[in-house]
C-alpha positions, 0 to 999 in steps of 0.5 A: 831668377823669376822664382826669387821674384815670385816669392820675394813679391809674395812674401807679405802673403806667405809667413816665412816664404822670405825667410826661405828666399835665402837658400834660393838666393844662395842656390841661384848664386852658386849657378848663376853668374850674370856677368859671364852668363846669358839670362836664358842659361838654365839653373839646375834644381835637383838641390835638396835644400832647394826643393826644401825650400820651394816645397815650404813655400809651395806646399797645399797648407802653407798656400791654403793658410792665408793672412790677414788683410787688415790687423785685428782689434787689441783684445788686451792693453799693455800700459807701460812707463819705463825711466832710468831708474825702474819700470811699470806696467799694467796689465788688465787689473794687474800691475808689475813693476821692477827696480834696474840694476846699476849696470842696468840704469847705464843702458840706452833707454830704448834698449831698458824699454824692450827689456820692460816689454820681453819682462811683462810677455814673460811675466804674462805669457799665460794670459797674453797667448792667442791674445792681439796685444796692444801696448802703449808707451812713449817711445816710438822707437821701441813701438815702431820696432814691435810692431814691425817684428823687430826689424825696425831697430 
């Protein structure tokens, strides 16, 4: 159980760890029973996918990697405009633009904004790798989603 913790509390330090919390928590799980068990009871750990698990956390690269204590400064913007009927983008001095389908223009708008941000990364992808990428758009849902990597919808 204080494993689980260590690493659940670690995770904004480790990329992943959380991730690989899962195997851990199903592990504790399947020996582990706070109901009929005394928390002392000790939890066997000759699981492969457990150690797996702890090995990627604990591993000499993956503790040595670190991150970055504050987000870095957008070296190229996205400005982007997206309605019912199309959407536009700019990108440095070039601009994308496209038409949606009628099955298309029936979807949420929140739903054709992500679509318009996954078509300008891959129509840009080259220019855009290893780049801190700033995009801006009037829909805070969409934003609030991308910034938090997608868990925010």
């Amino acid at each position: 159980m204080r494993v689980a913790g260590l690493m659940a509390s670690c995770h904004a330090l480790f990329p992943l760890c959380l991730f690989r919390l899962c195997p851990v928590s199903i592990h504790l799980a399947e020996h582990y029973d706070s109901r009929s068990y005394p928390l002392m009871k000790l939890i066997p750990l000759h699981s492969p996918v457990l150690h797996a698990a702890l090995e990627f956390c604990a591993g000499p690269t993956r503790l040595a990697q670190g991150v970055l204590l504050h987000r870095p400064l957008p070296t190229i913007t996205l400005m982007m405009d997206v309605l019912e009927e199309g959407w536009g983008v700019i990108c440095g001095h070039e601009m994308i633009c496209g038409v949606w389908t009628g099955e298309q223009t029936r979807l949420h708008i929140s739903y054709l904004e992500l679509m318009a941000v996954f078509l300008t990364l891959k129509r840009f992808q080259s220019m855009l790798c290893s780049q801190h990428v700033l995009v801006q758009m009037d829909n805070m849902t969409v934003l609030y989603s991308l910034n938090k990597g997608g868990r925010g919808v």
